[in-house]
C-alpha positions in Angstrom: 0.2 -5.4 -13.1 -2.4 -7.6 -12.1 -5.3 -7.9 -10.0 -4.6 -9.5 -7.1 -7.8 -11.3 -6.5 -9.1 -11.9 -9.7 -5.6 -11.6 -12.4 -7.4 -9.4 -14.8 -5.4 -6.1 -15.8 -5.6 -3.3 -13.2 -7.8 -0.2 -13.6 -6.8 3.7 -12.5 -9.1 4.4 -10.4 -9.1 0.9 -8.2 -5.5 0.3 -8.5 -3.6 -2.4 -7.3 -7.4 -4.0 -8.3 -9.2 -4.3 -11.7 -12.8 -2.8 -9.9 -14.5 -1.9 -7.0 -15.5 -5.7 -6.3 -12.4 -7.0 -6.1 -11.2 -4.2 -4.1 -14.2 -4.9 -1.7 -13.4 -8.3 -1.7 -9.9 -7.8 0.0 -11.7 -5.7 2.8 -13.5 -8.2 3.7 -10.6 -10.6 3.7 -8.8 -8.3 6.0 -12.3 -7.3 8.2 -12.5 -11.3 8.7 -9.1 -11.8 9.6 -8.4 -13.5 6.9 -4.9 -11.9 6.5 -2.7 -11.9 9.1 0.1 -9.9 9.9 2.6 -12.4 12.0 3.3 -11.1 15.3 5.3 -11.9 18.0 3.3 -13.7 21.3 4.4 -13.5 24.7 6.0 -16.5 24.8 8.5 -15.6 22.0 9.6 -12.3 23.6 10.3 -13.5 27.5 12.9 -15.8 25.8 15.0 -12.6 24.6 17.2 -10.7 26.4 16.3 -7.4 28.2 16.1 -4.3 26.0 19.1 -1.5 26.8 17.8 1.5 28.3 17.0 4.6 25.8 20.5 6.8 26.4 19.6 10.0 28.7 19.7 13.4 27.3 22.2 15.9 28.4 
């Protein structure tokens, strides 16, 4: 396996990363938003149909 920021071989105690750099690196990608997760707006979800209710307990 790889290092995903920088390609050089992973190390044990940083895994999936190769050091402590690169690991800070992708924290900071992710504290600056530069990752996103996709989410669903508004806009998407009033175009689909109404949820069912959760069924009732007996």
């Amino acid at each position: 396996m790889s290092c995903p920021i920088c390609g050089k071989p992973t190390a044990d105690g940083y895994r999936p990363f190769c050091s402590r750099r690169c690991a800070d690196v992708d924290l900071g990608r992710w504290l600056t938003e530069n990752y996103r997760i996709p989410a669903e707006t508004e806009e998407e979800t009033e175009d689909l149909p109404p949820e069912d209710p959760p069924p009732k307990a007996h």
